[in-house]
N, C-alpha and C positions, 0 to 999 in steps of 0.2 A: 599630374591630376590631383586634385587638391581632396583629404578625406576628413570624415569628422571621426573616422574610427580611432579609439584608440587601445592598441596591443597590451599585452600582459605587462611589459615592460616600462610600456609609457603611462599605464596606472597606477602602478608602484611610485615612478616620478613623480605624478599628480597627486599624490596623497601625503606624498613627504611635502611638497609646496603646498598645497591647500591655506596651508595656515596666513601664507604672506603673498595672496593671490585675491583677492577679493576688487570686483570689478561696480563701481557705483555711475550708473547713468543719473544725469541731473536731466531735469527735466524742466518747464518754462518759469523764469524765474527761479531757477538754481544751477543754473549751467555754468557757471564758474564760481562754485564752491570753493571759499579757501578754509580748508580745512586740510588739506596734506601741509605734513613737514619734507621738509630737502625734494621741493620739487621739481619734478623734472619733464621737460616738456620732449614727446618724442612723435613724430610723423609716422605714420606707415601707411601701408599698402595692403590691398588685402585680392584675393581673386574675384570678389564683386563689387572693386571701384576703393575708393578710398572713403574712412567712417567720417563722420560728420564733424568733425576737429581732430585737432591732435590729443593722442592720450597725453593725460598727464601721473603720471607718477608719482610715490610719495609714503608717507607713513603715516597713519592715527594709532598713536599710543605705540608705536615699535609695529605695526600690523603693516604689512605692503599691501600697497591701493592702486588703482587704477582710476582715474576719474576720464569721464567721458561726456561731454554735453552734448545731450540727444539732438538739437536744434543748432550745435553752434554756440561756441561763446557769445558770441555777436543775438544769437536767435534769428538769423537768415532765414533757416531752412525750415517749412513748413512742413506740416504732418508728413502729408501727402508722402514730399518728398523726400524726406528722411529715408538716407542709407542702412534701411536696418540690418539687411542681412552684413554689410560690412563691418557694421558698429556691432554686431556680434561677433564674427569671424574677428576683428579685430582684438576683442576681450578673451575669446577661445585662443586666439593665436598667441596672446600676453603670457598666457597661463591662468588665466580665471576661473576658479571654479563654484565661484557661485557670482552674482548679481544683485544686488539691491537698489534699486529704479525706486524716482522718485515721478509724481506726476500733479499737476493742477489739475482738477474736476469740477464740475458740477455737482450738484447733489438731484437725486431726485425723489427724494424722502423727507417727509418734514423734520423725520427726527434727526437728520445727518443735516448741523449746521455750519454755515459757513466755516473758519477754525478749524472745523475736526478734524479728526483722524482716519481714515478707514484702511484698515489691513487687509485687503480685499483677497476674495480667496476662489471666484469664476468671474467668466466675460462672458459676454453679446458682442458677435462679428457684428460689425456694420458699415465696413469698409469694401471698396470695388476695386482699387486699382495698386494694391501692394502685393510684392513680392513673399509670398506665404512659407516658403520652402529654398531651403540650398538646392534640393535635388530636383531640378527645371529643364535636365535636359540639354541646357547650354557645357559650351565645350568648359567654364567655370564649374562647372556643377560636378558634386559628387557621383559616384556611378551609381543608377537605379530609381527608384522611385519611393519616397517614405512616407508610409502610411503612419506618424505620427499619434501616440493615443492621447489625449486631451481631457479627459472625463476630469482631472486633476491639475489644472494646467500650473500653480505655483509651488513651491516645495514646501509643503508643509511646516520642516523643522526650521526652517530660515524663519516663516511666519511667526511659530510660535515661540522664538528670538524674540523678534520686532511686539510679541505682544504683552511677551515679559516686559520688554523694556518700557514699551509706553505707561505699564501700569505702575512699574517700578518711578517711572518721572513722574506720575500723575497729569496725564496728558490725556484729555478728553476724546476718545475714539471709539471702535466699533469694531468690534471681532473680528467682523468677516462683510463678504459683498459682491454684489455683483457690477462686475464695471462693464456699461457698453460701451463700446469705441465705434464713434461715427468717422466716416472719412475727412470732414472738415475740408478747407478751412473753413466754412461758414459753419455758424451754432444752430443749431436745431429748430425746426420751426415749430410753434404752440402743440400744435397738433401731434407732431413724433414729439415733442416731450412728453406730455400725455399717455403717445400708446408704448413708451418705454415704461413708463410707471406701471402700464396695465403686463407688459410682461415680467413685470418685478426687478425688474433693474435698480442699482442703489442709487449708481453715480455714473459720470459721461464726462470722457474725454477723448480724445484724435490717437491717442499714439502706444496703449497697451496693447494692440494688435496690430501689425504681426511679431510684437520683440518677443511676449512671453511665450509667443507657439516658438520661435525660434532658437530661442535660450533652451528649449527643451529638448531641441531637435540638435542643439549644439553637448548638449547632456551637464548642462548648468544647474544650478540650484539657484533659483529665482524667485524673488520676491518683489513686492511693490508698495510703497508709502504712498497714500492718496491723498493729499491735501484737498478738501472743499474747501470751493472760493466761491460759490454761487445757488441759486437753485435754479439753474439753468432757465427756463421761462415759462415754468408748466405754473408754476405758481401766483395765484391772485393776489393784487394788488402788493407782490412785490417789484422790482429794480430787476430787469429783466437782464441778462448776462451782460458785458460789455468785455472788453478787452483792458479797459482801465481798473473796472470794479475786480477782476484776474489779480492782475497784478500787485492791485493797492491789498488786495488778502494775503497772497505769495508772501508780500514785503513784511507787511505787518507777522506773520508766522512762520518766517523761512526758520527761525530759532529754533522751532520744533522740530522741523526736520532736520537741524544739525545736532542738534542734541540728540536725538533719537539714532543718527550713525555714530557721532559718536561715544554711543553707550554700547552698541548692538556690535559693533564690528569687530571689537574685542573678543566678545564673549563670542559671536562667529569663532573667532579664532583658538578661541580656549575650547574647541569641539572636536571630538572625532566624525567625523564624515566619508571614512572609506566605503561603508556599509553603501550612502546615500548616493556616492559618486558612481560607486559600482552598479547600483541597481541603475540610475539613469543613463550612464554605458550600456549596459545589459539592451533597457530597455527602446534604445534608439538602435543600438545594430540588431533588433529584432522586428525593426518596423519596415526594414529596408528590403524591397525588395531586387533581387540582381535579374540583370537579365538574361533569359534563356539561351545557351549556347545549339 
């Protein structure tokens, strides 16, 4: 039976590794990142199917990496269907302990333009048909049911990493944010883009939910680079979203998001995070509930 706990013993491991365990999901138009040194390409298997490519291994700057394309080298696999809870279990079972997920957005703010940055710091569900949870009940599943708590869904100290370093590059961005994740594949019609603005949403993309509920519930420290590459369609008399207008902004600024890991992953590494590891241990074997005998 497969557990997300881990024992006094396997903390002490996890915190001596910390430093050369860091797990980077690429996201569309970054899913094969060459950025690791002495790569190494390895398959696995996880108890919920197998993650969406093979990991690849590797080092930035002497720091051990984990890359993982959310979609697919190829980008085959669509929102929808992205293996997320393997593509975690897969980083958890590496040794990962923390995550830095990269993602293409929308914007839906005028002042968040295409280029930016946003270091986004809450979500809006707006997905129906993903797996939310390891603990489901299936004979895969952990024992019990976890009430997960979310009011803070990314790690704070990884962020404010990621916000040093954007400032340190002088890289056009945005503190914080709210990202809602639609279920996709299709983009949003006029109208939800509109009443996303009116709930105060920043930016919109397919696939922040369910990895960051899941990274937490795996007891990761998780963060997210959000690349704008559009203003989705709420906006007058602009070029309303496309799939080329995506991409052609990906290309043109994927530089940023490489530059931006590799400055942040270091300095990841050059951190103490027993404190941070423990408290989200702590606070995932305390959401769990067992069942009554």
């Amino acid at each position: 039976m497969p557990t997300l706990s881990l024992g006094s013993a396997a903390v002490v491991v996890v915190t001596k590794l910390w430093k050369r365990l860091i797990g980077i999901i690429g996201g569309s138009g970054l899913g094969d990142l060459d950025i690791l040194e002495q790569r190494i390409v390895k398959c696995v298997d996880t108890p919920f199917g197998k993650p969406s490519d093979a990991l690849i291994l590797g080092k930035i700057k002497k720091v051990h990496c984990v890359l993982l394309a959310r979609h697919g080298r190829r980008h085959t696999i669509m929102p929808t269907n992205v293996n997320y809870r393997a593509n975690i279990w897969a980083l958890k079972q590496e040794g990962c302990t923390h995550i830095i997920a990269t993602t293409a957005c929308g914007s839906l703010q005028e002042e968040i333009q295409p280029g930016d940055i946003v270091i986004i710091d809450q979500f809006i569900d707006r997905t129906t048909k993903r797996h939310q949870t390891f603990y489901d009940g299936s004979s895969a599943s952990p024992v019990g049911v976890c009430h997960i708590p979310m009011a803070d869904p990314f790690c704070q100290k990884t962020r404010e990493v990621l916000l040093d370093v954007v400032k340190k590059l002088g890289i056009k961005h945005h503190a914080k944010g709210t990202m809602v994740t639609i279920e996709g594949p299709r983009f949003s019609s006029r109208a939800e883009s509109l009443m996303f603005r009116q709930w105060q949403g920043d930016v919109i993309n397919m696939t922040t939910v369910p990895e960051v509920a899941l990274a937490k519930e795996a007891g990761i420290c998780y963060a997210s680079i959000a690349m704008a590459t559009d203003y989705d369609c709420w906006k007058e008399h602009e070029e309303a979203v496309s799939v080329e207008k995506v991409l052609k902004i990906m290309k043109e600024n994927a530089n940023k998001a490489l530059s931006i890991l590799l400055t942040a992953i270091p300095q990841v590494a050059s951190m103490n995070w027993a404190e941070n590891i423990k408290s989200l241990r702590v606070s995932q074997e305390g959401s769990v509930m067992l069942p009554k005998h």
